[in-house]
Structures are given as structure tokens and as C-alpha cells.
C-alpha positions as CSV (number, residue, x, y, z in Angstrom):
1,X,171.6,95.5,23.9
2,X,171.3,91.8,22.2
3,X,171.7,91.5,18.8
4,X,169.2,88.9,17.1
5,X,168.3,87.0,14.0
6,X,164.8,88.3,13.2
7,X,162.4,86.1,10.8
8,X,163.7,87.2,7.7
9,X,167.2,86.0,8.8
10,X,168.3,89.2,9.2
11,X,170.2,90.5,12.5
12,X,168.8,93.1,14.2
13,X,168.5,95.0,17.7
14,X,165.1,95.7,19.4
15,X,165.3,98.8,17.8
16,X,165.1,98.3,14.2
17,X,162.3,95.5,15.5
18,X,160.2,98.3,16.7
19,X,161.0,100.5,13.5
20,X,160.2,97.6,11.1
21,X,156.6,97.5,13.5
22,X,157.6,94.5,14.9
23,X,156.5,95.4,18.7
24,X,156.1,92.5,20.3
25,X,159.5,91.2,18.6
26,X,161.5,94.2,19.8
27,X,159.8,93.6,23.4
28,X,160.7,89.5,23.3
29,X,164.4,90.2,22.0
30,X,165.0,92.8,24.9
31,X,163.1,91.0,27.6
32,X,165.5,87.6,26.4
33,X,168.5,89.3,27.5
34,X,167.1,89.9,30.5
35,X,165.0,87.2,31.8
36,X,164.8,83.0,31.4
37,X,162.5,81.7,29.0
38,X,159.6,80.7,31.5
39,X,159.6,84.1,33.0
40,X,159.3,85.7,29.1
41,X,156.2,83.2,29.0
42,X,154.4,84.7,32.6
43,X,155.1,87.9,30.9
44,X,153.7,87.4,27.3
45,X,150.3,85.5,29.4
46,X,150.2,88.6,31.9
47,X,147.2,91.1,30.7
48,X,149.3,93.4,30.6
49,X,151.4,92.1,28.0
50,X,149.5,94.3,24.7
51,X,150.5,97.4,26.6
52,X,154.0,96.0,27.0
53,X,153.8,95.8,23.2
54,X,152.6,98.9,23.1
55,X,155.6,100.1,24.6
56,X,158.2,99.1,22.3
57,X,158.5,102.2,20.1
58,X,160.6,103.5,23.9
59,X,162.7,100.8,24.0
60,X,165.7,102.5,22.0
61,X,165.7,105.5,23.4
62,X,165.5,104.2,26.7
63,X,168.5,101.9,26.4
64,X,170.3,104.9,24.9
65,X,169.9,106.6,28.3
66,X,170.9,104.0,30.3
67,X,174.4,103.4,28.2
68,X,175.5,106.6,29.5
69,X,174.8,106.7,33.1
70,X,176.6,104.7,35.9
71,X,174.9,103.7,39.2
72,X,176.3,105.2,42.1
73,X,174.5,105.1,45.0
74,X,176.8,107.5,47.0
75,X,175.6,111.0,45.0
76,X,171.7,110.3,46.5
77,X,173.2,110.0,49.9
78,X,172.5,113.7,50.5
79,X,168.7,114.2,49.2
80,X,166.5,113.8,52.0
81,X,163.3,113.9,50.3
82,X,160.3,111.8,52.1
83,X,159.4,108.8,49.4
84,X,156.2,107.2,50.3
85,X,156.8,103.8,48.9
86,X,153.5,101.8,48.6
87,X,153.1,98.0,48.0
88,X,150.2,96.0,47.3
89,X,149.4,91.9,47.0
90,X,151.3,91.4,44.0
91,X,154.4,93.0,44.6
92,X,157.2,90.7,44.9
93,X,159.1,89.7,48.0
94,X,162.3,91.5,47.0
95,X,161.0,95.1,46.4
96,X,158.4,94.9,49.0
97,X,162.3,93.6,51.2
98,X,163.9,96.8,49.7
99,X,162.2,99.9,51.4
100,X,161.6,98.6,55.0
């Protein structure tokens, strides 16, 4: 997780964003490690981006989770559990690509 410089010139994490009620900076700061600038914009302009916001309270805990588990695709090889997979007009190229 990225450390930042928040507004008071203190450095911080996402989470202490979201615990100081900064939302929207805890969701900027984690989105910048993740995606350019432009595509941090589409977000912030998409309606969606209030419940994004919203959201931010998770982002900790979530990232927590994820710290402690590694991807290997080899232990799903054994569930055979029919997925239905549904895409719709804005899904993108690459995940509509990935379950053909």
C-alpha cells in the first residue's frame, strides 16, 4: 500500500485517510498506485464515483486480506462449479476476452 503526503503534510496510508474521514483521499491515494492519472480522472467523473467514496471505510481491511494470500491458479483446477459469467455493453474487451 502507498504511502502519501496528505494536506496537512503529514504521511499517511489510505487507511488513516479513511479514519481521519477523508474518503475520497483514501480512495485517490489507493487508486494512484494503481492506475495513470487520466484513468483516476474517468474514475472521479464516472457516476459512480460518490459510492466509490463511499467505500473507503473497506479499503484497509481489504488490503489486509490481500497481503496474506498468494495467487495460484493451480488449487481451483479441481472445482468444477458452473459460473455463469454475464457481460453487458460496457464491459471492457479484456474481461469480456477472459471467459470465452
Amino acid at each position: 500500500m502507498n504511502i502519501a503526503i496528505n494536506r496537512t503534510g503529514h504521511s499517511c496510508t489510505p487507511r488513516t485517510w479513511a479514519a481521519a474521514g477523508d474518503n475520497e483521499g483514501a480512495v485517490s491515494e489507493t487508486l494512484t498506485g494503481i492506475l495513470i492519472e487520466d484513468e483516476i480522472a474517468e474514475r472521479r467523473a464516472a457516476p459512480n464515483w460518490p459510492e466509490r467514496v463511499a467505500t473507503a471505510p473497506t479499503i484497509a481491511r481489504e488490503a489486509r486480506i490481500e497481503e496474506g494470500w498468494d495467487w495460484l491458479p493451480d488449487r481451483f483446477t479441481g472445482i468444477a462449479v458452473p459460473t455463469l459469467l454475464i457481460t453487458g455493453f460496457e464491459t471492457t474487451p479484456e474481461l469480456a476476452r477472459s471467459h470465452r
